[in-house]
N, C-alpha and C positions, 0 to 999 in steps of 0.2 A: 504494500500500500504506500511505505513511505516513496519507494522509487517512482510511483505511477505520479504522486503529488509532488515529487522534483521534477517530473516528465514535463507535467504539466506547465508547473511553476516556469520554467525554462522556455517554455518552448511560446508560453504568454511574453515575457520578457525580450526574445529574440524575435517575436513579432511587431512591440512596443519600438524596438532599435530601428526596424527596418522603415518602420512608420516614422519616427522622427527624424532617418537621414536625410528623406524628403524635405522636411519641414525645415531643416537647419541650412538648405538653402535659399527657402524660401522669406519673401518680405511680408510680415507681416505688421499690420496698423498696431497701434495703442488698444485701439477702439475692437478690431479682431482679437486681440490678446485676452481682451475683460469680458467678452463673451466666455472665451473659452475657460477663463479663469472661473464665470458663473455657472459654467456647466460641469466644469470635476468638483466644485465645491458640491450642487446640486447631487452629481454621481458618487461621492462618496459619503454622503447624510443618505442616499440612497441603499447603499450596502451596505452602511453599516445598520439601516433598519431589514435588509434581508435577513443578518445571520440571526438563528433561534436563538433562545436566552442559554440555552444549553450551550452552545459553541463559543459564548461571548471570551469565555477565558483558555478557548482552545489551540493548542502549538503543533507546528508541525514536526517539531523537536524540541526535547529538554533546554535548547541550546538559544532557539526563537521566542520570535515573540508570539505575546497572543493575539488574538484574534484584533482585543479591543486595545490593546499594543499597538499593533497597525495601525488604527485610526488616529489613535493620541499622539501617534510618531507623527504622520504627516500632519497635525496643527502645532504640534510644536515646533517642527520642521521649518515652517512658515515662519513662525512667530520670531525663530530662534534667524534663522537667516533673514532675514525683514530688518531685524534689529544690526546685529551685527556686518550686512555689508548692505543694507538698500537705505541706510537711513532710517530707521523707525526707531522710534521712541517707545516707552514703556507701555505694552499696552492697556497693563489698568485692569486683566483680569487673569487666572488659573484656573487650577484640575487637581484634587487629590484623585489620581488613576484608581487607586485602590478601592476607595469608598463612592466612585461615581457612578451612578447610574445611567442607564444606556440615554434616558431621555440629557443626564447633565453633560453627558460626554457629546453629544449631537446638540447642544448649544453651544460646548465648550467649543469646537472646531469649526461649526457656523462661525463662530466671531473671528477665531485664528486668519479664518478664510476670507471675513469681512477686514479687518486689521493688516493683513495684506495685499489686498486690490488697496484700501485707502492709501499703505507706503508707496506701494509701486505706481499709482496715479499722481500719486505728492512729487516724483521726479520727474526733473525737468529732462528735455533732450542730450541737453549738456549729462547731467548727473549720469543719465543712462548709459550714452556711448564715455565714461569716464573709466579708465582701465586700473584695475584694485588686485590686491592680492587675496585669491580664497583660495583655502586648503592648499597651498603651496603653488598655485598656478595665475597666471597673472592674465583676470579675464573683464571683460564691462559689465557694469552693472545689469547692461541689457541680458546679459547673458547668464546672469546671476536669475534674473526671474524665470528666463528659461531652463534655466534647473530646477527651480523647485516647482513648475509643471510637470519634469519629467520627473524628477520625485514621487511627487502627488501620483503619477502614472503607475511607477513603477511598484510602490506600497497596494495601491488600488488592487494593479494586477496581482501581488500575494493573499490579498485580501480578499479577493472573486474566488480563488484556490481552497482558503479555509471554507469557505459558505457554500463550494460543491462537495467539500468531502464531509459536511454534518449533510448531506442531501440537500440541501435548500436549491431552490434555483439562484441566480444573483438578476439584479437587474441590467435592462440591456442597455449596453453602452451606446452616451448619443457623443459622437463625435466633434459635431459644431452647434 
């Protein structure tokens, strides 16, 4: 089972790659980017209300996270790269993971989601094409947001992996 759920997991992820090599050379608006930002915010308050209550704290190893690990990873993900290389400020709320419930954890990453469209709209053109140093690579801010899309992508797609192996269906992805 674990093999078929790395099968899987992989083979979502090498699909995610092939879709975004497209994308990375393509131009896209402001205005394109914050739809799509409204739609994986929408797709992942989505799946995280697909998995049952039963799956919420489920791993695909000792070693991963859980289910509702996933989710909390990508708004803090946000929150956490927002602040640290897009300019954002303190956003003013939190999450005890542990004692949250599915309803506080689907506000809690609503906002994450909200608190990042707000940073990355607050930069100017300038701020945007401005080249910074993350994780040891020297990239633009522009290019800062477009990772944590594909973040958001990429947790999602682990995420879709937990909610087929408790049976559940997941919801269907809307692209733009």
């Amino acid at each position: 089972m674990n093999k078929v759920i790395r099968l899987f997991a992989g083979a979502v992820f090498a699909s995610f790659l092939m879709l975004t090599a497209g994308v990375v050379n393509a131009q896209t608006t402001m205005d394109e980017y914050m739809v799509k930002w409204e739609n994986a915010k929408n797709y992942t308050l989505a799946i995280l209300d697909k998995m049952p209550d039963s799956g919420m704290d489920y791993k695909t190893d000792p070693k991963a996270m859980s289910f509702k690990g996933q989710i909390h990873h990508v708004g803090n993900a946000i929150v956490g790269i927002s602040q640290g290389f897009l300019k954002g400020s303190d956003p003013g709320f939190e999450i005890n993971l542990e004692t949250a419930s599915r309803s506080e954890l689907a506000e809690y990453v609503g906002k994450c989601f909200d608190y990042g469209k707000k940073t990355i709209a607050a930069l100017s053109a300038e701020d945007l094409g401005e080249k910074i140093e993350v994780f040891g690579n020297t990239v633009s801010r522009r290019q800062v947001a477009a990772l944590l899309m594909d973040h958001t992508s990429h947790h999602n797609g682990s995420a879709v992996a937990y909610i087929r192996v408790q049976g559940a269906e997941p919801p269907a992805y809307v692209g733009f």
